[in-house]
C-alpha positions, 0 to 999 in steps of 0.5 A: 512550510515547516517540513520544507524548511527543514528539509532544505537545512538538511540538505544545506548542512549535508552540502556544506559538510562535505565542502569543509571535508573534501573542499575544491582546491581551485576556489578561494576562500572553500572553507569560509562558504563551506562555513556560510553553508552549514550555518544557513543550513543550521539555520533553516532547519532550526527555524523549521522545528521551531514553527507552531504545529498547524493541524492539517485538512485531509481530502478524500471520501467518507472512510471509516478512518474518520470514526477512529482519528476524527482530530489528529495534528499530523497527517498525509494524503495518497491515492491512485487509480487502479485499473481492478475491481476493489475485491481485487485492490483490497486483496492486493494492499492485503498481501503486497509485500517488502520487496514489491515497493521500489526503494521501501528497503532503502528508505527504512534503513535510513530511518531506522538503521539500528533496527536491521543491526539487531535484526529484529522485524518490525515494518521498518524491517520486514522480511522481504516476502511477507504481506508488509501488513502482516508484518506491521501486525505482529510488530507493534500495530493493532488492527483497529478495522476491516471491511473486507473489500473496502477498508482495512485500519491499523495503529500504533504508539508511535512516541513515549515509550510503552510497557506493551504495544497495544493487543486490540482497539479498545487498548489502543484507544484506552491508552493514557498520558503524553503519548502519541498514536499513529493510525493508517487505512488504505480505502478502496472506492469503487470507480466506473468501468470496474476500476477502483480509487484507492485512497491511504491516509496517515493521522496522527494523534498527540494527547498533549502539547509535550507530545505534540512537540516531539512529534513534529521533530520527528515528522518534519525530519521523516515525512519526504521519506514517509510520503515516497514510501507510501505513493511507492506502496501505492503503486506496488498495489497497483501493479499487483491488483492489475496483474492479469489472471493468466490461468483460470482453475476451476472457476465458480462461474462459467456463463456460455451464450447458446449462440457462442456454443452453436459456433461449436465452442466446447468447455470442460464437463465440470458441475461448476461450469454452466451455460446460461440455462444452468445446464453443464457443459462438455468438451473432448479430451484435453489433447482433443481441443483446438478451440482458440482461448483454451490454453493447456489442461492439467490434473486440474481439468483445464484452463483459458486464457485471461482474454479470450481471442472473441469471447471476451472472457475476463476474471473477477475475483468475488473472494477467495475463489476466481470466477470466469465470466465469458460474455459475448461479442 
């Protein structure tokens, strides 16, 4: 209620601004309602920064979020399915960057246009091709926890001015006084099918009513703006999670079925491909193959294609390294 009320004030005075400027010339008595507009407006907003702070109930899993913000008095709840495994979707939140959020630009100049003025980067203004985490983790953000594959936590001090930004957790948590801290997770639950949830939370923590009190200023004028940026973030995971390996290079794995080979399928020499007895496979000559799933060859060796025409071959990523899984049909 309180982040609505002052939203629609805001949206009221901006209204009513423009009709005592740029009045219609046709209607009689302009000025008088344009009045009537901003004063509802001013109204609105006021009694929206006025209510009491209600502390928030979050959904969602077990997370190692919990540990680290178990009481806050703001928060905000996101998630999406991802049609990836999570080494796959927790990789993706590692390395999504500026420019793949619709809109992230745009709305963090609006909320902090002074900082693109002095050109200094933060995560309000991030190079446009860096992994956002990054960014966020050289510019004031702390990070709290990594499961890799699963969790990744990061903070900040978000009010009351600080000598330095926090350097490691146990700084982060050690900081004394009227302060505020933020903290952020993206949680990767494994669904059925090889399909993820990924689950992102935002708490935040004022040590005292003073704190608390600037704060909720801030966030009910913020929080529509912060909670498009994050579903946008979300769905820039998505769409970089879902992206289909198009190439495989020197995949860890290969699992050819002996009845898959009897239908004369060959594979690359390579001590790193092998059929279900562990034993290597052989091919002719890259300019030789014409079996279908091979897609071009390289100085690397060769490649298939992500979905194999029959086989049914398809990448997973167990870490850095890629591995083709060709499994039959």
């Amino acid at each position: 209620m309180d982040v609505a009320l002052v939203d629609a004030g805001l949206l009221l005075l901006a209204v009513g601004l423009v009709l005592l400027l740029r009045p219609p010339r046709r209607v009689r008595g302009r000025r008088r309602r344009a009045g009537a507009v901003v004063a509802i407006g001013f109204i609105l907003m006021a009694t929206g920064l006025a209510l009491p702070v209600t502390a928030p109930r979050l959904p969602g899993p077990l997370m190692g979020l919990d540990g680290v913000v178990p009481v806050y008095q703001f928060g905000e709840h996101h998630e999406i399915h991802i049609a990836a495994p999570p080494g796959r979707v927790y990789d993706a939140v590692r390395e999504v960057t500026a420019r793949e959020i619709r809109f992230f630009r745009l709305l963090t100049w609006l909320r902090s246009p002074r900082l693109w003025v002095s050109g200094s980067e933060s995560v309000l203004n991030p190079s446009p091709d860096a992994p956002i985490l990054e960014v966020a983790l050289r510019s004031g953000f702390v990070l709290l926890r990594d499961d890799p594959g699963r969790e990744i936590v990061i903070g900040t001090i978000v009010c009351c001015r600080q000598p330095a930004p926090p350097v490691s957790p146990e700084d982060f948590l050690a900081r004394e006084g009227s302060l505020t801290r933020a903290v952020v997770n993206f949680h990767v639950v494994a669904e059925a099918g090889g399909t993820s949830r990924l689950v992102t939370q935002t708490r935040v923590h004022a040590t005292d009513a003073a704190a608390k009190r600037r704060f909720a200023v801030y966030w009910r004028i913020i929080y529509p703006g912060s909670a498009l940026i994050r579903r946008m973030w979300l769905r820039a995971v998505k769409g970089r999670a879902e992206q289909s390996p198009t190439l495989a290079t020197r995949a860890d794995t290969l699992v050819l079925p002996d009845h898959h080979r009897s239908r004369g399928l060959s594979l690359p020499s390579d001590p790193h491909f092998a059929d279900e007895k562990g034993q290597g496979c052989h091919t002719e000559p890259c300019e030789e193959i014409a079996n279908p799933g091979i897609d071009r060859c390289d100085s690397l060796g060769w490649h298939l294609r992500h979905h194999h025409p029959f086989l049914g071959g398809e990448m997973v990523h167990p870490g850095q390294h890629p591995a083709l899984i060709v499994h039959g049909g």
